[in-house]
N, C-alpha and C positions, 0 to 999 in steps of 0.2 A: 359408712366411713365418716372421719372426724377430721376434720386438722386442728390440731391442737396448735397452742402458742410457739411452743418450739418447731412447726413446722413439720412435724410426725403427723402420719397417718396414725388413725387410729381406729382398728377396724371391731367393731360390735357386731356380733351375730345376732341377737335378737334383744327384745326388752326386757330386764331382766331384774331391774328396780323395782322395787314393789314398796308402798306404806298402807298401815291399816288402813280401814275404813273410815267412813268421818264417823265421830261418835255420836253423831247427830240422826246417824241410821239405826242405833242403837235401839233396842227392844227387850232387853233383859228385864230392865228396871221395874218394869210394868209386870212381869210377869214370875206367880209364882207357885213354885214346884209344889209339888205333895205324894205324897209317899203313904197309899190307905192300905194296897196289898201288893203281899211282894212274893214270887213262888221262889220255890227254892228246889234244883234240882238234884237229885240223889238217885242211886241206883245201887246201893245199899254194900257201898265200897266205903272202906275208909278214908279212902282220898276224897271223894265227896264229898264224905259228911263234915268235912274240915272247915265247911259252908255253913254250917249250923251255928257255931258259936257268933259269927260276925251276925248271922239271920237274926237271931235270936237278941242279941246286944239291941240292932235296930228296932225289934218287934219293944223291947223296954222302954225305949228311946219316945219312939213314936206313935206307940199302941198300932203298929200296922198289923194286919190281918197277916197268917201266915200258912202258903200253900203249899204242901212239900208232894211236888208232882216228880212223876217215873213216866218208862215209857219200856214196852216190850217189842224189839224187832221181830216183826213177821212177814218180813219180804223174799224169801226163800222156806220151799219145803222143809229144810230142817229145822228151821227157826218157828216153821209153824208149827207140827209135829212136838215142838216143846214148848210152843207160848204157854199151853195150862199151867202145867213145870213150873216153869219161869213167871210167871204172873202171882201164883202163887205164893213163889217165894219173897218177890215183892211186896206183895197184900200186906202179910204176913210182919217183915222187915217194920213196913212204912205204920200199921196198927200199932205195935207193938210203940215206935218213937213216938206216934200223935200222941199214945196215951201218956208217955210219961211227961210230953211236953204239955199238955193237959195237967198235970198232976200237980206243974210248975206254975200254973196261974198263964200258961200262954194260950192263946187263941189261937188255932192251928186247923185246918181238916189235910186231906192227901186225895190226893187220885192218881190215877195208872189207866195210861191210854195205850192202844197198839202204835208202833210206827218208833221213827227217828226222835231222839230227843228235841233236837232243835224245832222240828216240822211241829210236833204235839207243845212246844211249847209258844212257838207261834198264835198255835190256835189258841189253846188258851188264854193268853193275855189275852188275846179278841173279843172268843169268850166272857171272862171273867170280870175282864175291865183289869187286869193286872196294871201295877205303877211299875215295876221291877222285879228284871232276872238276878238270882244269884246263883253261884257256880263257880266250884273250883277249877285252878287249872295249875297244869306242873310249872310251866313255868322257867325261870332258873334253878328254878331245887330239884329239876327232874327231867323225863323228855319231853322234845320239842313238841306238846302240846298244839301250839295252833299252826305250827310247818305241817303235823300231820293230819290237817283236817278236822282237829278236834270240835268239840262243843264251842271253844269261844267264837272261832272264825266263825263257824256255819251259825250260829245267833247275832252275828253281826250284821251278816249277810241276808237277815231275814226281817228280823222286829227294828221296829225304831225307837223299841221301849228302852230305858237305861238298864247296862247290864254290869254287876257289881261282880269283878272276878277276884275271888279268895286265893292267892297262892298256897299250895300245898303238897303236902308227900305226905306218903300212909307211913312215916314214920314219925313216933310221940304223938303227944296230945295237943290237938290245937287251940293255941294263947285265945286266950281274952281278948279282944282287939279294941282298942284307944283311937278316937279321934281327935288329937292335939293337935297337928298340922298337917292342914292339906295342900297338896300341891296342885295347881289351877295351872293347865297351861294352856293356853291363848297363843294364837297367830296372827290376830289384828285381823279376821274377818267376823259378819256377823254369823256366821254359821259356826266358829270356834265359840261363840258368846252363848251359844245354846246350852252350854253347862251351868253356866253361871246360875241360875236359879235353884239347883238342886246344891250347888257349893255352897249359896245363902241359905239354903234348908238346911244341911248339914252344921256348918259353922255356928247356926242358932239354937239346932237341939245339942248341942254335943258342947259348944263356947269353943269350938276350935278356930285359931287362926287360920287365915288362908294367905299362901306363898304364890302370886302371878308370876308366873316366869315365859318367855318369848324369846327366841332366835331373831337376832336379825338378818330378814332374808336378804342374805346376798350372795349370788354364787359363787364357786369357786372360779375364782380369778384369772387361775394359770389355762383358762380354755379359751379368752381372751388377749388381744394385745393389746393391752393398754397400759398409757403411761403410769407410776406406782401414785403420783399426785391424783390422779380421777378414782383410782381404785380407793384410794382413803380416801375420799371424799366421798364416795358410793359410801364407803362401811360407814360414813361418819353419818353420815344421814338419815341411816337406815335404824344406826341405834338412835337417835334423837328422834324420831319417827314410832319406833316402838314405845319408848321411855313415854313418851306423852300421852300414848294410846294405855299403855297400862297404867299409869301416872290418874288418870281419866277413873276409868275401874276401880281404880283403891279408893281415890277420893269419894266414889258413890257409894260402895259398900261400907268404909269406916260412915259415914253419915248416918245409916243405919243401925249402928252400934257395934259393926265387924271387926275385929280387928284385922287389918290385911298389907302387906307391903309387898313389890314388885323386887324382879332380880331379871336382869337383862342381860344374856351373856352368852356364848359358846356360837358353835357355828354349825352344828348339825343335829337336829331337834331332836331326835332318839339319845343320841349321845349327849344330849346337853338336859332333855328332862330326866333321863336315869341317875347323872350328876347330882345334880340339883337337890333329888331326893335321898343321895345318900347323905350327901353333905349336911341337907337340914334334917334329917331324919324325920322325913313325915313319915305320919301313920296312911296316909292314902292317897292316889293320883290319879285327878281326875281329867279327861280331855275327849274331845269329839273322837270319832271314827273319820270323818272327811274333814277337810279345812281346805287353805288355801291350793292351788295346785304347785306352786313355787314348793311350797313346803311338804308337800305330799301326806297331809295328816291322812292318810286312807288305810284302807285294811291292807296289809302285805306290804304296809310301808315304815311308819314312825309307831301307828298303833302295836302291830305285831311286834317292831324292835321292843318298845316298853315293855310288854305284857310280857316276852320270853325274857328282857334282861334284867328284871326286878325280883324283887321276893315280899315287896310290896303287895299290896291289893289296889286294884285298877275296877275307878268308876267310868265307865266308856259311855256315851253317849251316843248311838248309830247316827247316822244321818245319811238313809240311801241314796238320794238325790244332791245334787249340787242344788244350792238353790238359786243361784247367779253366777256371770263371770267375772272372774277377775279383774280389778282393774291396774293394770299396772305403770310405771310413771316411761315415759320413753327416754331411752338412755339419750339421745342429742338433747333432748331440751334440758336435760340435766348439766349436761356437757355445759350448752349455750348460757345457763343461766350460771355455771358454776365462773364462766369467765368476763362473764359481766360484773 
């Protein structure tokens, strides 16, 4: 509770103020991404293979290695009973593309393990030393893809490799895909900044600009009573607080020769990165798997809204573990200091 100047109570349920990180904790700058092999998953459907052309663009881009892995279930007697079958028809599928991507001047080989896609593609990266998954998924152009369990959730849920999801439907041929503007979204922790080196990879082989964009966290209001003076002065804070924090990031990445500019706005991160990226029309949207807990950048939360409300392609970035907690600002001493 608060007494405000007018003599009102003013009751806070918890802290609920939050500003980035100091940029001083920052680690990106130092650090840089690479991209030498990238698998790509298929199972020799058209909606998969809608995965190749973006594969394929990067493999020109970057001369990365390119491994077009399969996986045959054989966890139930029927499945086993037809893994020959079925592996076969695989081999077969997967021979037949290496060679012609072969034909094409790409460096490319295949394999086909038994098991779950997600699980054999696990290993693999392990294996391999994989830089990156690719993979379609329906998305908005089709069904709820990661509500039902699909490939993308359960590879989030497993690798911490970067996973590049291609939206797609097995209907027409799949475009050419451009990278002119990327969209970068940041929540002002260092675990959201984990992308940022692969957005500097990308931006440099491609010359794409990149778009920072941020929510400022603040909650909704009406679960509170508080006076509408403290509440605009939370929100006013909150955006001047992010604005600096991304303000910070542009100016390091233009220094490098990026081009890059920030957009601060909206009020609920799913709904305001889906925005954003119709508005500027980027060619791609890049953002961690976890972030702050205010903002809930997690899987089954801002990630999944993206990934099912786009028709974009989505660079994810897993991050299984928190790597810190949160620090968040306490709403009295904002209070105390806003009336000083």
């Amino acid at each position: 509770k608060k007494i405000a100047e007018s003599g009102e109570v003013v009751v806070l349920d918890t802290d609920f103020t939050w500003k980035p990180e100091s940029i001083l904790n920052s680690t990106w700058r130092q650090e840089n991404a690479a991209i030498q092999k990238a698998a790509v998953l298929l199972d020799g459907s058209e909606c998969a293979a809608r995965a190749l052309p973006t594969a394929i663009a990067l493999h020109k881009s970057t001369g990365m290695e390119l491994l077009l892995l399969a996986s045959v279930k054989d966890h139930t007697p029927t499945l086993q009973a037809q893994y020959a079958e079925t592996y076969a028809v695989r081999d077969t599928y997967l021979r037949e593309l290496s060679a012609d991507l072969k034909a094409q001047g790409i460096q490319v080989v295949y394999a086909i393990h038994p098991g779950f896609i997600a699980d054999v593609t696990a290993a693999q990266i392990e294996a391999r030393e994989i830089d990156l998954a690719i993979t379609s998924t329906s998305g908005k152009s089709g069904s709820k893809h990661w509500d039902r369990g699909g490939v993308s959730r359960k590879l989030v849920q497993k690798i911490s490799t970067p996973i590049l999801l291609v939206q797609a439907d097995e209907y027409g041929e799949a475009p050419v895909p451009t990278l002119k503007r990327i969209l970068v979204a940041l929540d002002g922790s260092i675990v959201s900044e984990r992308s940022l080196p692969y957005a500097k990879l990308l931006a440099k082989t491609f010359g794409a600009e990149l778009i920072l964009t941020s929510v400022p966290a603040v909650p909704e209001m009406s679960k509170y009573r508080a006076p509408a003076k403290f509440v605009e002065m939370l929100q006013t804070k909150a955006d001047t607080n992010m604005k600096k924090f991304l303000k910070c990031v542009s100016d390091s990445l233009q220094e490098e020769g990026i081009r890059a500019r920030t957009i601060v706005t909206g009020s609920l991160p799913a709904r305001t990165i889906l925005s954003v990226s119709e508005q500027e029309d980027v060619d791609l949207i890049m953002l961690t798997s976890r972030g702050r807990g205010k903002l809930e950048m997690l899987v089954g939360s801002v990630a999944q809204r993206v990934v099912e409300g786009s028709d974009k392609p989505v660079f994810m970035l897993p991050v299984p573990e928190p790597l810190e907690e949160p620090k968040f600002n306490h709403v009295p001493e904002l209070l105390s200091n806003a009336a000083e």
